[in-house]
N, C-alpha and C positions, 0 to 999 in steps of 0.2 A: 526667911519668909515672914510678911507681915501678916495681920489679923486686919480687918476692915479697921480698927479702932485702934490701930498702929503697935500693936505690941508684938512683940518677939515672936511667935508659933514654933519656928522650927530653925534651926544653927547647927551644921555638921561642918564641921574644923576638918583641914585637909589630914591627912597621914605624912605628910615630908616623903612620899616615893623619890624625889627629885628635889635638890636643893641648887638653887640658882643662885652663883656668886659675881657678881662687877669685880672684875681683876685691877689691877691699879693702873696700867698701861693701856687697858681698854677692852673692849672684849667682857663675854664671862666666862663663866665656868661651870657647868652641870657635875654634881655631885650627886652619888647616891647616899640619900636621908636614914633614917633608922627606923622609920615605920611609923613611928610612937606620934598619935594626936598631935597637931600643932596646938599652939596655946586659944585659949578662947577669946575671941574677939571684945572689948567693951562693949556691951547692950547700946552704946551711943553712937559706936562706930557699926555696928549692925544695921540700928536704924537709919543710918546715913546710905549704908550702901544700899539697904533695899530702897529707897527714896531715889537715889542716884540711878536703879536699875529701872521704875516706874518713868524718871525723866525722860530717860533715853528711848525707851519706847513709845513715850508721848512723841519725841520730837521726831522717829521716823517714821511711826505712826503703825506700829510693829513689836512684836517682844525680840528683846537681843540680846544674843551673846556676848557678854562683856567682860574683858580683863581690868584687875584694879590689880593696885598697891597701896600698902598701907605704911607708914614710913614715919619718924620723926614725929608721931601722933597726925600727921595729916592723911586723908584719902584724896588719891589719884586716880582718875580715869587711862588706862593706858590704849585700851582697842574695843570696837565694837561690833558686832556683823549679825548679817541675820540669822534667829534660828532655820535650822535646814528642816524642810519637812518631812516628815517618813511616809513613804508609799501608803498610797490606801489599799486598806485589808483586800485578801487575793478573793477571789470571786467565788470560788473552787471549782469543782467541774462543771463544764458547761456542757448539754444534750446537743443534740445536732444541728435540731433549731438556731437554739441561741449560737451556737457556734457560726452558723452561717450566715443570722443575724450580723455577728458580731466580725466577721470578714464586710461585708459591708460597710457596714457604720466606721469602724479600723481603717479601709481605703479614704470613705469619704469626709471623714475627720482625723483628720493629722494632725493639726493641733489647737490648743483649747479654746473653748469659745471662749469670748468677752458677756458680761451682762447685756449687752446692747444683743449680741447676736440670739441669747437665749430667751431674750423678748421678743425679737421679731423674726429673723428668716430662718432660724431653727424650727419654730414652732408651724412657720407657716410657707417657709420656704419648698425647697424639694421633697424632704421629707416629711413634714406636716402633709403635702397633697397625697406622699405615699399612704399617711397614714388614713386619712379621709377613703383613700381609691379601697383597700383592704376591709376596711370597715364598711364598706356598701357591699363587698360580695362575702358579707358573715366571717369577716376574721379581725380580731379585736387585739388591743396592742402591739402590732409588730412593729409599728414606727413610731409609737410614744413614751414618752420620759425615759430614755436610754441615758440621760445624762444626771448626776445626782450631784446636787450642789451643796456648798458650805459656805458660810457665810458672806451667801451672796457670789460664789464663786463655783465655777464648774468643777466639781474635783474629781468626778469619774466616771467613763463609760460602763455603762452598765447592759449588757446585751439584754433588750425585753423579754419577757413571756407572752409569745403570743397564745389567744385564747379564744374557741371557736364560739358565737353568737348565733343562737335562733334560724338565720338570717343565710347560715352554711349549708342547709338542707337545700335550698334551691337556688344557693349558688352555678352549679351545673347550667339550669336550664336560663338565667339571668345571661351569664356566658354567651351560651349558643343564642339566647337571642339578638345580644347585642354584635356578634358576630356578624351575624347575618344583618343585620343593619346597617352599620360602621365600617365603612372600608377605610383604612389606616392610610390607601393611597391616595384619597381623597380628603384625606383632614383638614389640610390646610384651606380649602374653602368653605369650613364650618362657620356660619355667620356667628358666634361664639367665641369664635379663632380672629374673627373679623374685627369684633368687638372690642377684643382683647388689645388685638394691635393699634386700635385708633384710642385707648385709654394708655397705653404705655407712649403714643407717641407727644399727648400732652403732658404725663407727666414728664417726658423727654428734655421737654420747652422750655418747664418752666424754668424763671430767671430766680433762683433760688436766693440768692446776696436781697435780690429786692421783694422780697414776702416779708408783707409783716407778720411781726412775731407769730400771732394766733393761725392763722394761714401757714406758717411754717412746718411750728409742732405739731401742725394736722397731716404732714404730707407724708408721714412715712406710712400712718395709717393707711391712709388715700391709697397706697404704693402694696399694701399688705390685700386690701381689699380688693385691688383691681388681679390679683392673681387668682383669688379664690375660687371663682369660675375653670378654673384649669384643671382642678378636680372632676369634673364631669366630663371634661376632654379625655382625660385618660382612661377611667371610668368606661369610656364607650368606646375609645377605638382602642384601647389595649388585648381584648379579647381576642379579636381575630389577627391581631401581631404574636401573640401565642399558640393558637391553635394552627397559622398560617406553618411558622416554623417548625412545630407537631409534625405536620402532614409535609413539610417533605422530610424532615429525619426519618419518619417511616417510610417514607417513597424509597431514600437512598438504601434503608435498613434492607428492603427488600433486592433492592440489585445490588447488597453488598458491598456497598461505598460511601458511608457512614463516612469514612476517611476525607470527602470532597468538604461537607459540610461548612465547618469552618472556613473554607475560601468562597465557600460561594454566595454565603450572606455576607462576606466579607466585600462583592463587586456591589452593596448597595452605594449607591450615592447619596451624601446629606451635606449638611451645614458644615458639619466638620473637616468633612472632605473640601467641602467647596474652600474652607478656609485654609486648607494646606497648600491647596496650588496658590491658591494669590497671596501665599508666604513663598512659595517657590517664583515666584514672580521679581517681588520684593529681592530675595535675595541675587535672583539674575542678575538684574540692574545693578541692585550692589555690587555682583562680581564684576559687572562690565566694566561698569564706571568709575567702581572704586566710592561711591556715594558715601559709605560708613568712615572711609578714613578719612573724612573731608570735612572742614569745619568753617562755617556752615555747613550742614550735607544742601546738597544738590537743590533748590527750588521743586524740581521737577518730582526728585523722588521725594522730598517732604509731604507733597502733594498726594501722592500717591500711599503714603504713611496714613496720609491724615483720612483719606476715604477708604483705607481698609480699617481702620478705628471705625468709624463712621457705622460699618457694617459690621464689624467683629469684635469691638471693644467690649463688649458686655461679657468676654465669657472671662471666667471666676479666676480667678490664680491659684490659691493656696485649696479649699473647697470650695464644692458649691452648694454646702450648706450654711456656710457664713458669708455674710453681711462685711466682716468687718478688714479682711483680704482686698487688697485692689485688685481692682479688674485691670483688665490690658489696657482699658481708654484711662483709668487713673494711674497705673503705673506701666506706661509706654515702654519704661526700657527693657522690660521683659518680652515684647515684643522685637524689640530690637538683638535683644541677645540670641533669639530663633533667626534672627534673619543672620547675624552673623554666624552660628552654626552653619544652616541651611548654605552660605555663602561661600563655604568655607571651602567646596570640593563640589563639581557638578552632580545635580541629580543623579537618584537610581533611576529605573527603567520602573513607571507607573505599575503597579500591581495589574495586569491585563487578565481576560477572562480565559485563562485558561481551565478551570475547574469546567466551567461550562463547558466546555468546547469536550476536555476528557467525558464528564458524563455524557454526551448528548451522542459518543462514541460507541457507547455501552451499547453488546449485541442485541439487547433486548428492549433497546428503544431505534431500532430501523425504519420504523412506521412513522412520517409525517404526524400522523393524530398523534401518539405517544411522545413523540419529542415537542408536540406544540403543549400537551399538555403538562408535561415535566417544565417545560419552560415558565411556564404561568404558575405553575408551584412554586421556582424560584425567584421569578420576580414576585410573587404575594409574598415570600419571605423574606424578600430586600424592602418591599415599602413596609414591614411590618418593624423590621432593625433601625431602616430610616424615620419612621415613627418616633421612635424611642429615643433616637439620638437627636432629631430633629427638633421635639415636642421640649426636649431637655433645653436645648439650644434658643429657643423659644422663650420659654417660660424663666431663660435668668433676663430675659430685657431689661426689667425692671429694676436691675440689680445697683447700676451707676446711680438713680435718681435715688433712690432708696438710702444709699453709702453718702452721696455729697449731701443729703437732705439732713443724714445724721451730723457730719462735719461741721456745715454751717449753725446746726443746733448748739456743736461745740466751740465753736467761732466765738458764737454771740455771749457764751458763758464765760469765755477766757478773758472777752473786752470787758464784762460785766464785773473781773474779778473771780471769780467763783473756779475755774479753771486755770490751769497753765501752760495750757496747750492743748487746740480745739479737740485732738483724738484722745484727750482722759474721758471724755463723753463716754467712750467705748464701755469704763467702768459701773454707768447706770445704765436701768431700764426705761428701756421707753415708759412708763407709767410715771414713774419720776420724772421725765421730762412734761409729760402731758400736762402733770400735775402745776406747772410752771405757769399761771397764766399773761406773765409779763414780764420778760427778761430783766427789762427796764426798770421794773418798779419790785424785783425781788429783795424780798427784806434781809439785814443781816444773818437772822439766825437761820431761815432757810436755806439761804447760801452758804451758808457754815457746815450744816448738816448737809448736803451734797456734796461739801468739798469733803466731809469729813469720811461718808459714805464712797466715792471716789477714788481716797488715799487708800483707806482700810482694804479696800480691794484692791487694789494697784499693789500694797503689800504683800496682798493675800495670794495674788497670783505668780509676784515674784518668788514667792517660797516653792510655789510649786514648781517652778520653770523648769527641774532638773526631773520631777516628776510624769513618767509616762498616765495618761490618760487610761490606760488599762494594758494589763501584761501583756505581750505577745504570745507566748506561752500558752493563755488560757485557750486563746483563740486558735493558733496553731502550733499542736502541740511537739514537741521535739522530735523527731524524726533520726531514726541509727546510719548517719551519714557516714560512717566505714572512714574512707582516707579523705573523706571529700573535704570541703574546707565549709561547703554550706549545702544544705541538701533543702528542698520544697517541694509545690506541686509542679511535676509537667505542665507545661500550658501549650508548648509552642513548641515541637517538634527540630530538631537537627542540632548541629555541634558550630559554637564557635570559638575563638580564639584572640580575647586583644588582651588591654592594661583595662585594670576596675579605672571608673571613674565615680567617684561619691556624686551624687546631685539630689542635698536635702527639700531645697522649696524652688519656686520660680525663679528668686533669685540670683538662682547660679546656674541658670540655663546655659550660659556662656562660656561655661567650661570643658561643656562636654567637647571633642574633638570628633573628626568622623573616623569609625575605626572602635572610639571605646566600647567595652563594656560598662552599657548604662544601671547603679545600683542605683536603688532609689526607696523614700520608703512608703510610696502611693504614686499613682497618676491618675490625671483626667483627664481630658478633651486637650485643655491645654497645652499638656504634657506629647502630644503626638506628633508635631515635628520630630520633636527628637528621636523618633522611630526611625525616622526616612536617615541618618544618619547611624546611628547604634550599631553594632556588631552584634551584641544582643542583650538582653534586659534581666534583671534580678530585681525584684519587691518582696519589700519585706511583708506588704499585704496582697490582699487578693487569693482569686483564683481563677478556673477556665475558663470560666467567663464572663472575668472582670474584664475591664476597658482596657488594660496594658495589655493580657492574655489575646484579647480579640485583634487589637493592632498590631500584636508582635505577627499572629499567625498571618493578618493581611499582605504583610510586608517581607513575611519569610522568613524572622530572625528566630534563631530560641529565645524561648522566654522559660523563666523557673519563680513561680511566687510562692506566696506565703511563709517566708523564708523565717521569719520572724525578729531577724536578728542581722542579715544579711549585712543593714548598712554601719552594724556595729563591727560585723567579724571582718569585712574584705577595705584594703586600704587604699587608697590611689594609689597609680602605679603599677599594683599589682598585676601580674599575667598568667590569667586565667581562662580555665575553657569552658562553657557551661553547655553544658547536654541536655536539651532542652524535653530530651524522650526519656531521660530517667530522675528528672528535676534536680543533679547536683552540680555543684562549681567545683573544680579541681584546682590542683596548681598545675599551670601549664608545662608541660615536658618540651 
């Protein structure tokens, strides 16, 4: 090790554990050494290698691991690679809070942000409005700075402390009032809601290739700002979407049917739903026609590709708390890989209303007035589910224009020089681009120092790659799975039986087969085709009433989450049964 002013600090000579010999025929030969110091290096040959070892990480723009030899007075370089990073320090116990925090944020961050995303739709995407909605009925941090960065780099999820504000004393009576104002079934004709849609349909429009520059690096902002209003949507109609569902789990508590629950906000109708038939659609045609094995596919169904993008392209892939994930309209084949699923063996039989039809059976609702009012309980708690999944589905519109607005940002940098390819963008923050007043006329050293800013992080994150975002462990702690192979929470009731199929991100939609068991270690929205095929589901996050838990029970399958480890321990192939009533995965008999 050097001193800033180049002198020796520090030289530890190996021990000879291992002595490596060149045989004469080729090959070497490992010997055991005798312990005893190797010789001390020349002071000349020291500051050579440290100099050599400073080179090498100028030139990957990184510190590395390097092998040398020293030989016939010369130094060789023989290998180089990166240092590996060590886990960030464990978090230690987490209260229940942060625990359920931290299932949350674990579903909805699977993997790490980019710089670009922690400047914009982290901060101001789904979870920024969560955190805005919380903070107006007196609860302060539960959706801010969960992520804790290093040198410009995400390095770890950190589940928040929420903390009660002034503001919580008349939370209650804030609630019921907006309750009673806001009906969740009627949101979508909030002129708010109106507003909203006629600024996402311009920024839709825009012809982004031809903005100039200044117009450009304004448009993500433009994109950030026109969501913001969406906090006062939820804000007003979330209230009575919670107190809605309240009041029938007490209604069933009372005639002892707690049990229907889950399928019966399960028959609401939304966006989501609407977009899994017209993937079942899609895939009809495919099966009919054979459209996917045909190349060109079909005119007809291309057409038909293209206007369900049209309508359904905006939802997220990987999260949908980042920006920097393609959507289904930027990366199509992921869409394609569900229709080929979907395609692959006709339909189940629709999830139909029979939870209704059993409660409305119940001796103690005989009376017309009693079953019309049990009725209207359940549908205020389907527009109240629909709300929320709707509002969600909603509120990512703005996600494509947002995502290509960044690209072209990285386009113009990569023509400019300064990049090597438009998605290193990903590596700054928006404020560094803002900062940019003319592509055209950026001077050397600025472009120097964003290329330079760029690499460092592009480094920085490849160190981490192998690095979890935050233990599973902390979040769901280990659980005494007896003979089981993985044991979680219950989510979704009954037994099933196929081969595990691993399915890490969007991109490997196309694996699953109908029949597997689907492991996996998050879903969204997106993620819900692969319901309608599944045997049944294993996450390594979540819980009861995460988004995989509520779709499994729609559909009938078991589901077991918070496994924490599930897509490490079960392997393809494997035949497994998973019991979805005592949340473990067995080997099948």
């Amino acid at each position: 090790m050097l001193t800033p002013r180049g002198e020796i600090a520090e030289f530890a000579p190996g021990r000879r554990e291992v002595v490596v010999r060149a045989l004469a025929g080729g090959g070497v030969s490992h010997e055991t050494g005798d312990g005893a110091p190797a010789e001390r290096l020349p002071g000349g040959v020291v500051r050579e290698l440290a100099g050599l070892g400073t080179a090498v990480a100028r030139h990957f723009g990184r510190p590395q691991d390097i092998e040398w030899t020293y030989a016939g007075g010369e130094v060789s370089l023989v290998q180089a690679r990166p240092m590996t990073a060590l886990p960030p320090p464990p978090l230690g116990k987490l209260g229940p809070i942060r625990r359920r925090l931290g299932t949350v944020l674990m579903e909805y961050l699977p993997v790490r942000p980019y710089p670009i995303d922690m400047s914009t739709w982290v901060p101001y995407g789904p979870a920024g409005l969560m955190a805005q909605v919380t903070r107006n009925f007196g609860l302060r941090g539960a959706f801010d700075h969960f992520i804790e960065e290093q040198d410009g780099v995400a390095y770890r999820l950190v589940p928040p402390r929420p903390h009660p504000s002034a503001k919580l004393l008349v939370a209650p009576l804030l609630i019921f009032a907006k309750a009673r104002r806001y009906d969740p079934a009627r949101w979508s004709g909030d002129p708010r809601f109106q507003r909203y849609l006629d600024d996402v349909r311009e920024l839709t429009k825009l012809d982004l290739a031809a903005l100039p520059w200044p117009e450009l690096v304004r448009t993500p902002r433009r994109v950030l700002a026109a969501v913001r209003p969406v906090a006062g949507l939820r804000t007003d109609y979330l209230p009575r979407s919670g107190l809605s569902l309240l009041r029938l789990r007490a209604a069933l508590k009372l005639l002892g049917r707690t049990d229907l629950f889950g399928a019966l906000i399960a028959g609401a109708r939304t966006r989501t739903s609407d977009a899994n038939r017209a993937l079942e659609e899609l895939a009809e045609e495919a099966r009919n026609t054979g459209a996917l094995a045909r190349d060109p596919m079909p005119e007809a169904f291309q057409a038909a590709l293209r206007e369900f993008l049209a309508e359904y392209g905006h939802r997220e892939g990987a999260s949908p708390l980042l920006v920097t994930p393609p959507t289904w309209a930027d990366g199509p084949e992921t869409v394609l890989d569900l229709i080929r699923v979907l395609a692959a063996e006709p339909p189940r039989s629709e999830p139909g209303d029979d939870a209704m039809d059993r409660l409305l059976a119940h001796p103690r609702l005989r009376g017309a007035r009693k079953r019309d009012k049990m009725v209207r309980k359940v549908h205020a708690a389907r527009a109240g589910i629909a709300f929320r999944e709707d509002s969600h589905f909603s509120f990512t519109m703005p996600l494509p224009a947002l995502r290509r607005s960044i690209v072209e940002i990285g386009r113009r940098l990569r023509d400019a020089g300064v990049l090597d390819a438009p998605e290193d963008v990903f590596h700054l923050r928006l404020e560094e681009l803002e900062a940019i007043e003319d592509v055209a006329a950026l001077g050397d050293e600025h472009g120097r120092r964003l290329r330079a800013s760029a690499t460092a992080r592009a480094a920085r994150r490849e160190e981490l790659a192998g690095v979890r975002l935050i233990d599973p462990r902390a979040v769901f702690p280990a659980r005494d799975a007896g003979d089981a192979l993985v044991a979680g929470t219950p989510a979704s009731a009954g037994t099933a039986t196929g081969p595990v199929k691993v399915v890490r991100d969007p991109s490997e939609f196309g694996r699953l087969e109908p029949g597997d068991v689907l492991v996996c270690p998050y879903t969204n929205p997106s993620w819900t085709p692969l319901f309608q095929r599944a045997a049944a589901v294993v996450v390594d996050t979540g819980g009861i009433t995460s988004h995989a838990a509520i779709v499994a029970r729609e559909y009938g399958i078991p589901a077991v989450m918070g496994t924490g480890e599930g897509t490490s321990l079960l392997a393809d192939g494997r035949q497994v049964t998973v019991d979805g009533d005592s949340g473990v995965v067995v080997e099948a008999r």
